[in-house]
C-alpha positions as CSV (number, residue, x, y, z in Angstrom):
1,X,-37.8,41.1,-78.8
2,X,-37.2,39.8,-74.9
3,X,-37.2,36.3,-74.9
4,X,-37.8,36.3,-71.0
5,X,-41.1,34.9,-69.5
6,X,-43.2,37.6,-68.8
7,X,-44.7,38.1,-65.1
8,X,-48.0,36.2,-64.6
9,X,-50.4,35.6,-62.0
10,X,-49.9,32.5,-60.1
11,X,-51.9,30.6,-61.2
12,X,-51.7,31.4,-65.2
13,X,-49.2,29.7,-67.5
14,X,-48.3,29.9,-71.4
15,X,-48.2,27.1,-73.7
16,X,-47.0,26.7,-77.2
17,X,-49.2,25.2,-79.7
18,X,-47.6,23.6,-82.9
19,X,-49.7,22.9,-85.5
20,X,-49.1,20.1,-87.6
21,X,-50.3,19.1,-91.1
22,X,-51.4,15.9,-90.4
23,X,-52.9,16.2,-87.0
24,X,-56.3,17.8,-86.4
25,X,-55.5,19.0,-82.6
26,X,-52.1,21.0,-82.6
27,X,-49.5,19.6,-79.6
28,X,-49.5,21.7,-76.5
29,X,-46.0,22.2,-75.6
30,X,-45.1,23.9,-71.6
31,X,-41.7,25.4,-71.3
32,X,-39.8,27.0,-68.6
33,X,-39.3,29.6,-71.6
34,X,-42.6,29.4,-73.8
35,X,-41.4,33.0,-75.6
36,X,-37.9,30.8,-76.6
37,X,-39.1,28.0,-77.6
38,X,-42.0,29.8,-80.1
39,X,-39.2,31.9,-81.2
40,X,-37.6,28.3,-82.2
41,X,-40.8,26.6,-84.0
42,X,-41.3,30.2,-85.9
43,X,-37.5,29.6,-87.2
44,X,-38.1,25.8,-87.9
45,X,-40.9,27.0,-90.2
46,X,-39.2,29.8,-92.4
47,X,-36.6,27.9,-92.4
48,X,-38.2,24.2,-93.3
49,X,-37.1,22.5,-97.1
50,X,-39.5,19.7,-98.4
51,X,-36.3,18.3,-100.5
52,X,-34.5,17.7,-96.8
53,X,-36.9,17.2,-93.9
54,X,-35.4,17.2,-90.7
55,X,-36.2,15.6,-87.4
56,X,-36.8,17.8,-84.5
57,X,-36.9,16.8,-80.8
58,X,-38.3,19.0,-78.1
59,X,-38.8,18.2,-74.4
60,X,-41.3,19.7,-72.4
61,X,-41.9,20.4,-68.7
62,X,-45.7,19.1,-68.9
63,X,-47.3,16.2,-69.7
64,X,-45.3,15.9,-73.3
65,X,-41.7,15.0,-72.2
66,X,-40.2,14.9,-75.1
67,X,-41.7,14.8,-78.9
68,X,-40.2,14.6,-82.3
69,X,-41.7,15.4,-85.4
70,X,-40.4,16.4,-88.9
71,X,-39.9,20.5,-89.7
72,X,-41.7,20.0,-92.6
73,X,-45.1,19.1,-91.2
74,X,-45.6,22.1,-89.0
75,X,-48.4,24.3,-90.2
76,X,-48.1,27.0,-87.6
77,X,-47.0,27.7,-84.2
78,X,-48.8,29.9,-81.4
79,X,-48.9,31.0,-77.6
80,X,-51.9,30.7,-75.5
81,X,-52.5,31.7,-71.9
82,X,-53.9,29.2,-69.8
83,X,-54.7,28.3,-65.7
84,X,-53.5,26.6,-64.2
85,X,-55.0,23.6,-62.3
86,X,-52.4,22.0,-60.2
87,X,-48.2,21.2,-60.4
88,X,-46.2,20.3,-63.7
């Protein structure tokens, strides 16, 4: 699997959305590489133990510059295609 960002129009963008047990809205993170950084939640969730929780720190080139949360709360992770309506 490519972990390059694919081509898209110019005025399209892909976000990550992680899901999160306790929040009702999932966090919309923007990356430089969204394919990478989906790649990374998916592995923070197979590989997540409720007996050691760890922090994880992201930063993001949107309006989230950085977040942390715990491994263990994330419920699911997806990508979503989105326009875009002006600059990061």
């Amino acid at each position: 699997m490519s972990t390059s960002q694919p081509s898209l129009p110019p005025n399209m963008q892909i976000s990550v959305l992680v899901f999160m047990k306790s929040l009702a809205t999932p966090l919309v993170l923007y990356s430089d590489n969204a394919n990478q950084l989906y790649d990374e939640i998916k592995q923070l969730i197979k590989t997540a133990n409720p007996h050691t929780p760890k922090l994880v720190e992201k930063q993001g080139a949107g309006p989230l510059k950085k977040v942390a949360f715990l491994d263990t709360e994330i419920s699911g992770v997806a990508m979503q295609l989105e326009p875009v309506f002006g600059q990061r």
